[in-house]
C-alpha positions in Angstrom: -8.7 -28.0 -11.1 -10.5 -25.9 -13.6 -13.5 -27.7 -14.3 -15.5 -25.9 -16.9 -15.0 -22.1 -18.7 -18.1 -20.3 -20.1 -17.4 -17.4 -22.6 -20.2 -15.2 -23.7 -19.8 -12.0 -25.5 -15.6 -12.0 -25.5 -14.2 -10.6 -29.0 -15.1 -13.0 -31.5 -16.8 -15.6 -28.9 -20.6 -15.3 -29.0 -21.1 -17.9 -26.2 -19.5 -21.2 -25.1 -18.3 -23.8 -22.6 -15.8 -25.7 -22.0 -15.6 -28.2 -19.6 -12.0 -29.1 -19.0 -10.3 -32.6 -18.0 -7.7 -33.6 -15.5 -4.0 -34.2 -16.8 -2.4 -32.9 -19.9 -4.6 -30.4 -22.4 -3.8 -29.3 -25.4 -5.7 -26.2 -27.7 -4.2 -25.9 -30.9 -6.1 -24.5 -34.4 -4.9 -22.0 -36.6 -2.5 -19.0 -36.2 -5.3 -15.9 -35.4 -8.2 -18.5 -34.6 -9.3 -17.2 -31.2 -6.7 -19.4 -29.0 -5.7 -15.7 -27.4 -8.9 -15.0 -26.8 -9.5 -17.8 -24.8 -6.6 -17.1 -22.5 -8.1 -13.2 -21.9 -11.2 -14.9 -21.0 -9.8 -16.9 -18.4 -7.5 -14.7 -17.5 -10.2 -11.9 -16.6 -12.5 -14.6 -15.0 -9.2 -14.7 -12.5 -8.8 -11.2 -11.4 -6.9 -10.0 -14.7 -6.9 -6.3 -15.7 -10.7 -5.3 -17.4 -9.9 -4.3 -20.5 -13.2 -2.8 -22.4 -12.1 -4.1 -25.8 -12.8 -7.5 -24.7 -16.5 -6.7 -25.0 -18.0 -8.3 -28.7 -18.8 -5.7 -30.7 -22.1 -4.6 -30.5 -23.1 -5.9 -27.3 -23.4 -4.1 -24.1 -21.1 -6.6 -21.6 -19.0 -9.4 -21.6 -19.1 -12.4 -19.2 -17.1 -14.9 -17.9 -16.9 -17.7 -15.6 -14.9 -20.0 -14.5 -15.7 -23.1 -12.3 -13.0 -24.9 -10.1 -13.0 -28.3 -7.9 -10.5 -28.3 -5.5 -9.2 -30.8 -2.6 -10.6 -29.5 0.7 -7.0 -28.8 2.1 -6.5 -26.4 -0.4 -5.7 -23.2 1.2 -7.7 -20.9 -0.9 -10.3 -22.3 1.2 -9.3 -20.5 4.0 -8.7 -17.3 2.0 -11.9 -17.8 1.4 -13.2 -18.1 4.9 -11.1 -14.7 6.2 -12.8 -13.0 3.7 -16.5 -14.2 4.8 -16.9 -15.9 1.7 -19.0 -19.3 1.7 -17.8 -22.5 -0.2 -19.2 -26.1 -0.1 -16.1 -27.2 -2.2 -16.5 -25.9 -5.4 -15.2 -22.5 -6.5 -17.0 -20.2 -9.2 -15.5 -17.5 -10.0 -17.1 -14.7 -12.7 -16.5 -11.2 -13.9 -18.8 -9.1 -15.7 -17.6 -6.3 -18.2 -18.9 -3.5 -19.7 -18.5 -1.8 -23.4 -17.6 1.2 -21.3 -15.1 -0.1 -19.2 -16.6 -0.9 -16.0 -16.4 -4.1 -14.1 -18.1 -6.6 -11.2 -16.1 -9.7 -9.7 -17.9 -12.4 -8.2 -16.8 -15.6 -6.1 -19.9 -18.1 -5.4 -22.3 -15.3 -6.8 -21.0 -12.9 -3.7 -19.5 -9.7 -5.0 -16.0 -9.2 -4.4 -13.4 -6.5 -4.8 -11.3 -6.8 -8.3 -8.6 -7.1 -5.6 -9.5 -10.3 -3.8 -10.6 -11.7 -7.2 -7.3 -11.7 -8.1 -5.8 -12.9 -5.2 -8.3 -15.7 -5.0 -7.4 -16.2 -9.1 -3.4 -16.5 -8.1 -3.8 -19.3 -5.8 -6.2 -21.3 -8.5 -4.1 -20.4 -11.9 -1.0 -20.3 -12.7 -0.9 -18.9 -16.9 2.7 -19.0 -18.1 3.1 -17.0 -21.5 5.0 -14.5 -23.7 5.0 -11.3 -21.2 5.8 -14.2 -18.1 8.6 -15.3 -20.3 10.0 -11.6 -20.4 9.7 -11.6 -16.5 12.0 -14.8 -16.7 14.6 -12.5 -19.2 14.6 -9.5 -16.9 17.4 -9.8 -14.0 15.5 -7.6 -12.0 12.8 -10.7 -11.2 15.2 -13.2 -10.7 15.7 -12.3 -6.9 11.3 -13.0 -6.6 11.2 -16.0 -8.8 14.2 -17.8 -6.4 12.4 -16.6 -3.4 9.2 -17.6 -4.7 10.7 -20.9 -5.9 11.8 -21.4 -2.0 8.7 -20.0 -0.3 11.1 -17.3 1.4 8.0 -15.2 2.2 7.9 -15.2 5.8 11.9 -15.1 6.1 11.2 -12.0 3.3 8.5 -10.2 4.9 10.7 -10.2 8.3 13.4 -8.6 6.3 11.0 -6.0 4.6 9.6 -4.8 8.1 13.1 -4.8 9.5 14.6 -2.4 6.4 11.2 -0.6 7.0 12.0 0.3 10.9 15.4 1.4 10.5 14.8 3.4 7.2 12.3 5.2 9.5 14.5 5.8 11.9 17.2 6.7 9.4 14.8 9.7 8.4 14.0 10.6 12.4 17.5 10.7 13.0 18.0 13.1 9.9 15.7 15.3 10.7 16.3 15.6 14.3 20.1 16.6 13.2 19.0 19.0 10.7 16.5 20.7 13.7 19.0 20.5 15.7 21.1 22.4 13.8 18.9 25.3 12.8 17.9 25.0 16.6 21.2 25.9 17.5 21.8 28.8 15.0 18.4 29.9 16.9 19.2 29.5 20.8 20.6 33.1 21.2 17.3 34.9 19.7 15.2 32.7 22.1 17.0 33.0 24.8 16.9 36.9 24.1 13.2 36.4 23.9 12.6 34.7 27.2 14.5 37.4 29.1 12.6 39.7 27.4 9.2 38.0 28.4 10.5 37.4 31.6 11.7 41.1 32.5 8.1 42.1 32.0 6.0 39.5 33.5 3.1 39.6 31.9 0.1 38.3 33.3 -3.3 37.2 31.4 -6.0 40.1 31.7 -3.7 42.6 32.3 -4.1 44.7 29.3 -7.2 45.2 30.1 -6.7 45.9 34.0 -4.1 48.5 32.3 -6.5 50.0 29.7 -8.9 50.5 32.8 -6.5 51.9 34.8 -4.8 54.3 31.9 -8.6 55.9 31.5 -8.8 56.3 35.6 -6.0 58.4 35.5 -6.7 60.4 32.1 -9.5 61.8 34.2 -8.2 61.3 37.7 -8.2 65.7 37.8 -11.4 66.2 36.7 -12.7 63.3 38.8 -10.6 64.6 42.0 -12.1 68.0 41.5 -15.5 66.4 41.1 -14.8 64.5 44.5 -13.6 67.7 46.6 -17.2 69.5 44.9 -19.3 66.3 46.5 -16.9 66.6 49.5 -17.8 69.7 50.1 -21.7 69.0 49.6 -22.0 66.9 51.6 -20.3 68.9 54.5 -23.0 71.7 54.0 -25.1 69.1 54.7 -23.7 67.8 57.3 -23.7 71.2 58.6 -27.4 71.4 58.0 -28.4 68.0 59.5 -26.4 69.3 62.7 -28.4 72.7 63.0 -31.7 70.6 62.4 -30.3 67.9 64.9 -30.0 71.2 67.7 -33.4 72.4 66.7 -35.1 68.8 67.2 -33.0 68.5 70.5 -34.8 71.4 71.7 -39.1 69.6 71.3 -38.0 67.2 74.0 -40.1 64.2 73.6 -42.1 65.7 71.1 -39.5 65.1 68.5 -38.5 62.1 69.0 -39.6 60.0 66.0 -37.7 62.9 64.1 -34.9 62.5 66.4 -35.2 58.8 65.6 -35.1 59.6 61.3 -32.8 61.8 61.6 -29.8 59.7 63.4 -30.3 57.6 60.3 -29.8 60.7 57.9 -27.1 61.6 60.1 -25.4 58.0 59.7 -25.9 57.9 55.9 -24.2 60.9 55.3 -20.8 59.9 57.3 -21.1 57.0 55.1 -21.0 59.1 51.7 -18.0 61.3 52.9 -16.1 58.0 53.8 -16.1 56.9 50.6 -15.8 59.7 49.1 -12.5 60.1 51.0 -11.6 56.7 50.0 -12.0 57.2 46.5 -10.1 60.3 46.7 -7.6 58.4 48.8 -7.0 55.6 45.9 -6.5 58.0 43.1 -4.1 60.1 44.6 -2.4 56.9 46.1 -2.4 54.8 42.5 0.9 53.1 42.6 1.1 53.9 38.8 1.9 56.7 37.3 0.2 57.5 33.5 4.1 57.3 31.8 4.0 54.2 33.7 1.4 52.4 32.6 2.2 53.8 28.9 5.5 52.1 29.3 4.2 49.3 30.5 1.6 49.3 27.9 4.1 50.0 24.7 6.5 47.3 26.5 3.7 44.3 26.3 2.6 45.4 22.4 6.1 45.6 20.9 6.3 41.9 22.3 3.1 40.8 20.9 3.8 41.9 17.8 7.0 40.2 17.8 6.1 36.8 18.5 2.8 37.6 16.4 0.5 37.0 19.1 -1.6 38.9 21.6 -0.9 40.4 24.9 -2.8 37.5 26.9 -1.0 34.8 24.8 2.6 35.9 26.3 2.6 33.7 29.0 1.9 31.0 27.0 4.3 32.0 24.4 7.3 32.5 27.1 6.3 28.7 28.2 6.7 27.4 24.4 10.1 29.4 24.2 11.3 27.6 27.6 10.2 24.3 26.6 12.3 24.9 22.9 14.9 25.5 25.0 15.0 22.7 27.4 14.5 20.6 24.4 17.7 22.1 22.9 19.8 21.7 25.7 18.1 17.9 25.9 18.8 17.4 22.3 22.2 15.9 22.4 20.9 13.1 25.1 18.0 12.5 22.3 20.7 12.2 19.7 22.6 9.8 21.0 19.4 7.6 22.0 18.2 7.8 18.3 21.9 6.7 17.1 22.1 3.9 19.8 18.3 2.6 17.8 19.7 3.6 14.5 22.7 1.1 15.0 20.2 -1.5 16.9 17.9 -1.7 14.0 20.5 -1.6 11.2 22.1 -5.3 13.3 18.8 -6.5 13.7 18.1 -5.7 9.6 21.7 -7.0 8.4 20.9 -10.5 10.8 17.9 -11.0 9.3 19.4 -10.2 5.6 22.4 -12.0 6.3 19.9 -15.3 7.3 17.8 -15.2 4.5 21.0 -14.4 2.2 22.1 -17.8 3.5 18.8 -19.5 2.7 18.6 -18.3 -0.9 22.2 -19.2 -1.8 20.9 -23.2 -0.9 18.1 -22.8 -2.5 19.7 -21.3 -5.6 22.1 -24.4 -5.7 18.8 -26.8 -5.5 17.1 -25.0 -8.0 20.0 -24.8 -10.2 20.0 -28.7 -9.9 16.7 -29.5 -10.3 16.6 -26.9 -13.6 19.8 -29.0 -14.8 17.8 -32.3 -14.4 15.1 -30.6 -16.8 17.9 -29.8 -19.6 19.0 -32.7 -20.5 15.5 -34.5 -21.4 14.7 -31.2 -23.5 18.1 -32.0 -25.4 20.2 -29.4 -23.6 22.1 -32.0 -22.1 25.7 -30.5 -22.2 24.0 -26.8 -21.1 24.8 -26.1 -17.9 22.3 -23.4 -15.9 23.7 -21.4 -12.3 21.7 -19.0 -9.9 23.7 -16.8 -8.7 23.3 -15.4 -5.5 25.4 -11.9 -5.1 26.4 -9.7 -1.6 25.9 -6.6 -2.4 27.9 -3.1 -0.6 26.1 -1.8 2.1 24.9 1.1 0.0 23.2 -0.9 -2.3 21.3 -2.7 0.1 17.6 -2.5 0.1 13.9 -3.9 1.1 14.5 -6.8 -0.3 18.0 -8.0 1.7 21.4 -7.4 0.7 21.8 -9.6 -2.8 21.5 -9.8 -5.9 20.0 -12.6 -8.0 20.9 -13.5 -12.0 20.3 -16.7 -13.6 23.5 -17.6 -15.7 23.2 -20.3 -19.2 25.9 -21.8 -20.8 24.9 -23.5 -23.9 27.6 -25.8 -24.7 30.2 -27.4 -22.4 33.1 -25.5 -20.7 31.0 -22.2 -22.2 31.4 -18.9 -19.6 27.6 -18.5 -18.4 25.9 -15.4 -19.8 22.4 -14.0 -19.2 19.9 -16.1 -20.9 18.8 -13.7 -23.5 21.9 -13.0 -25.1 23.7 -16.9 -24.6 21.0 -19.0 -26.0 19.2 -19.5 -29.5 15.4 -19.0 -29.8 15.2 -22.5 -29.7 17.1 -22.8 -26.4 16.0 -20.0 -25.2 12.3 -21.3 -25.2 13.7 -24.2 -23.6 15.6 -22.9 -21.1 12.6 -20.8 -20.2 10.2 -24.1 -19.9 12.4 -25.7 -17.5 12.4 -22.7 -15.5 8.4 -22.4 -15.4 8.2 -26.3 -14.8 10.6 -25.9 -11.4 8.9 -23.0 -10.0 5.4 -24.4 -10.9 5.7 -27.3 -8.9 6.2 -25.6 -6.1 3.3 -23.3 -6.4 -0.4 -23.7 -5.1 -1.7 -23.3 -7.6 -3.8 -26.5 -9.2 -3.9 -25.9 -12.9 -1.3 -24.3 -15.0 -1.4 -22.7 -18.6 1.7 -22.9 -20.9 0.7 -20.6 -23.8 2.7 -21.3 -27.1 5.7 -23.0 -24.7 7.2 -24.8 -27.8 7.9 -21.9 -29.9 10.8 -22.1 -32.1 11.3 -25.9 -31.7 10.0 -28.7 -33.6 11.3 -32.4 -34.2 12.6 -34.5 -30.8 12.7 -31.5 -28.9 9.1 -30.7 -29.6 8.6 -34.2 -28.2 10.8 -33.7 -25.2 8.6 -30.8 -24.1 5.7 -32.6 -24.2 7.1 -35.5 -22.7 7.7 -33.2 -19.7 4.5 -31.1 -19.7 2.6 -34.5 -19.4 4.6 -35.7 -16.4 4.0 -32.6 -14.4 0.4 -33.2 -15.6 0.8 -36.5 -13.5 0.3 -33.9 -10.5 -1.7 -30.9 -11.7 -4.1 -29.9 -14.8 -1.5 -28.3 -17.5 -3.3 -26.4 -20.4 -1.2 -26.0 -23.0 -1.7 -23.7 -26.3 0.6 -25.1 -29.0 1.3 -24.8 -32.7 3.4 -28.6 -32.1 1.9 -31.6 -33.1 4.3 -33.5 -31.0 3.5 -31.9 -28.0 -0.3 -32.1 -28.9 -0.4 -36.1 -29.1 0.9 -36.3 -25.7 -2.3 -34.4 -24.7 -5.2 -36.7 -23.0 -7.5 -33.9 -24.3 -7.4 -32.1 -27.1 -9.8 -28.8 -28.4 -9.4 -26.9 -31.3 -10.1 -23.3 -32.1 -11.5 -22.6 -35.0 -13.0 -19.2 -37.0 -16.3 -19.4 -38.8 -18.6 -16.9 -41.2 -17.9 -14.2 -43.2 -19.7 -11.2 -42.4 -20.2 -12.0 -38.8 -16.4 -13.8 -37.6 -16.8 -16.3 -34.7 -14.6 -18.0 -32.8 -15.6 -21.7 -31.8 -13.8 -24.3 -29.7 -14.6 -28.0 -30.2 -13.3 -31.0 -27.7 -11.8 -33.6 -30.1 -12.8 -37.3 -29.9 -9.9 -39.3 -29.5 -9.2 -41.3 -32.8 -10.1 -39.1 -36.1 -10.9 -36.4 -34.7 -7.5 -35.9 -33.2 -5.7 -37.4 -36.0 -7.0 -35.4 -38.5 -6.0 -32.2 -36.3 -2.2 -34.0 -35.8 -1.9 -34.3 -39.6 -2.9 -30.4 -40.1 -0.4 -29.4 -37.9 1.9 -31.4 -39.1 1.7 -30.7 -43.3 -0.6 -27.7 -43.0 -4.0 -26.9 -45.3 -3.7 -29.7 -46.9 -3.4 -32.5 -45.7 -1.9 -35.7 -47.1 -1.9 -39.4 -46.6 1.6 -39.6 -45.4 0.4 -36.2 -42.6 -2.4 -38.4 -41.6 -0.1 -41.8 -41.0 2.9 -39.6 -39.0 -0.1 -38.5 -37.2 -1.1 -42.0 -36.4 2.0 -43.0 -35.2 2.3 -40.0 -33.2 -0.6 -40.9 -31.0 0.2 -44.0 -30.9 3.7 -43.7 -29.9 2.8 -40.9 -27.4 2.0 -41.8 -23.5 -0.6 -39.4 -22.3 -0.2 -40.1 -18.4 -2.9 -40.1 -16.2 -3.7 -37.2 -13.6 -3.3 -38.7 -9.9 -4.0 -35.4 -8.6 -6.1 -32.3 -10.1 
């Protein structure tokens, strides 16, 4: 339960604490006292949005925390541990805000994200006010608050992922259509391409083996004419060596050392006109022609160019048109594989739909029971309340199965059900709404609850039937309850009121009442207003005294 509440620096709250009781608790005081205030406290000690107007004026942050003891079962506990957060039973939970805006969350004086604050908050208060009451109006939410009712989360979540897959694969399969189609309006131009790429045959490097080659044979003339020049050369000298060879031949063994060098002059110079010859050889030879290499050369650009890519990058190019083209003519086998796990996903989605469709439609009949059991203590007895659990077309299907959810009223007997908002009075409607908070907040986690202003627009024996029924479900958790209703207030076991003091500096104080006076004197306000009378202060009396406050067997 929520054990204590310190407030420092919150609107009109300087600093405070409460330290709360099990059971039934009531804050009451006068319209515009603070009791809002109170509520924003705790609610941003839970993980609430920081809203920077919160700060008192004239003060650099606000602070709030908010201490909880809790059974050891409780599974915030091992929220708690996934999150590496320590806890030796007791919770604390604080927030710090700043004038400009900015906020910290702590849980046991460990900083935490805003994020797990709030998820921690969720599991440890449950606050139940105007905006929740608008949820309980709006259709929309009545699909969540039966599946929250009937703890259809894991059935839910199974769904979710399911409608998740096959919406994916509704997109792949789109898309693969739509490439398929433009894929198709492109075959002939790629297949074009290919044989283009393939009647030349390009191979990396070559444009520069052709470049080379292209300047050989722009000079191959000059350089043939240049070769025939050293051919010649090099005959004269052969000439020469020969006539110095005869001459040598002639000193006998005188000469031989010269012999000896000069068979090596001799060997050197066959050498030069054998290449020489070769060289000759190759360029008149070349099995290219200039216009053919030009050709060749214009051929291999005007592809490059095409596929806006180099000359070295065709080959890889003509691979990447071959594998489009193998993937086209695979297509229609992909196709019908991405069908066959279109239909496979959308039976696995609609069995998993159709199941929890099947589990909501009991649980809307249970909870339609139990909500009817609620009426007739809260003097709605000849009401009648249905969930109504809808199939919807297949096209309307979504993440969150295939039905729809409305909660019907009728407000007198053999009435046709209507929405809530526009069958019942503002009397019934509040009402109507408690009965609905009560179900679905026993079947919640969470340890304490907050019913803020829950009696609106009633008064008399009804205001005494609510309170009759917020102090039995107090039996099993801590209710806080902020009420303007005296009757609803004596069934309280504790009681605070907020209260406004000073003139030029306004603040808001909240003060436990002693049972007896205290609490009588409050009762009598409420009940004849300002000023109070002797016959207030007697119906107060015999309010408390009539009233059973229950005792809390578990916080």
């Amino acid at each position: 339960m929520l054990a204590s509440l310190t407030i420092k620096n919150v609107v009109l709250i300087e600093q405070l604490t409460i330290d709360f009781s099990k059971g039934l608790c009531a804050l009451t005081g006068e319209t515009g006292a603070g009791k809002s205030i109170l509520l924003d406290s705790l609610g941003l000690a839970i993980g609430a949005r920081a809203d920077a107007g919160l700060v008192r004026y004239g003060t650099d942050q606000a602070n709030v925390t908010a201490n909880f003891d809790l059974s050891p079962q409780h599974p915030v506990f091992k929220l708690l541990k996934d999150n590496d957060l320590h806890s030796d039973g007791e919770i604390v939970l604080r927030r710090v805000l700043t004038k400009e805006g900015r906020s910290k969350a702590f849980i046991n004086d460990q900083a935490v994200s805003a994020n797990l604050l709030k998820k921690i908050g969720e599991l440890l208060v449950e606050i139940h006010g105007q905006f929740d009451t608008q949820n309980l109006l709006n259709s929309k939410n009545h699909i969540h608050l039966l599946d929250d009712y009937a703890m259809h989360q894991k059935e839910l979540r199974a769904v979710q992922e399911s409608w998740q897959n096959w919406q994916e694969l509704q997109e792949k399969l789109q898309q693969m259509k739509d490439s398929l189609s433009r894929a198709r309006e492109d075959e002939e131009y790629f297949r074009k391409s290919l044989e283009d790429i393939d009647r030349l045959s390009p191979e990396k490097g070559e444009e520069e083996k052709l470049s080379t080659l292209r300047e050989k044979l722009m000079r191959r003339s000059q350089i043939i004419e240049s070769l025939r020049e050293a051919e010649k050369s090099v005959e004269e000298m052969d000439n020469v060596a020969g006539s110095v060879w005869r001459a040598l031949d002639k000193l006998g063994d005188e000469g031989a050392s010269a012999v000896k060098a000069m068979e090596g002059v001799n060997a050197e110079v066959q050498e030069v006109i054998a290449a020489l010859q070769n060289i000759s050889m190759d360029l008149e030879n070349s099995e290219y022609s200039l216009t053919e290499i030009d050709d060749r050369l214009f051929g291999l650009k005007a592809q490059a160019r095409k596929h806006d890519c180099t000359i070295d990058d065709l080959p890889e190019k003509r691979d990447e048109i071959s594998v489009l083209l193998n993937a086209i003519e695979n297509q229609d086998t992909d196709l019908v594989e991405l069908i066959r796990q279109n239909e496979v996903a959308k039976e696995e989605y609609e069995k998993l739909a159709n199941l929890l469709s099947k589990k909501r439609q009991l649980a809307a009949e249970k909870m339609a029971n139990l909500v009817m059991q609620e009426l007739s203590p809260l003097k709605l007895d000849k009401a009648r309340f249905e969930v109504v659990v809808e199939v919807l077309d297949e096209n309307l299907w979504n993440k969150n199965g295939m039905n729809k959810v409305q909660f019907l009223v009728a407000t007198n007997a053999g009435g046709t059900a209507g929405p809530l908002n526009k069958i019942a009075s503002g009397g019934e409607l509040s009402r109507f709404t408690l009965a609905l908070k009560v179900i679905l907040a026993e079947t919640g986690v969470a340890p304490s609850l907050v019913f803020d202003e829950v009696d609106s627009g009633i008064g008399g024996a009804t205001a005494a039937a609510v309170g009759e029924r917020l102090a039995r479900l107090a039996q099993h958790k801590q209710i806080l309850v902020v009420t303007h209703s005296p009757q609803v207030a004596a069934m309280a076991g504790s009681h605070w009121i907020v209260s406004k003091s000073g003139e030029k500096e306004v603040k808001t104080d909240i003060i436990a009442l002693s049972q007896g006076n205290e609490r009588e004197e409050e009762i009598a306000r409420m009940l004849s207003g300002e000023e109070i009378t002797p016959e207030a202060r007697a119906a107060a009396r015999k309010l408390l005294e009539t009233s059973v406050s229950p005792k809390s067997k578990v916080a």
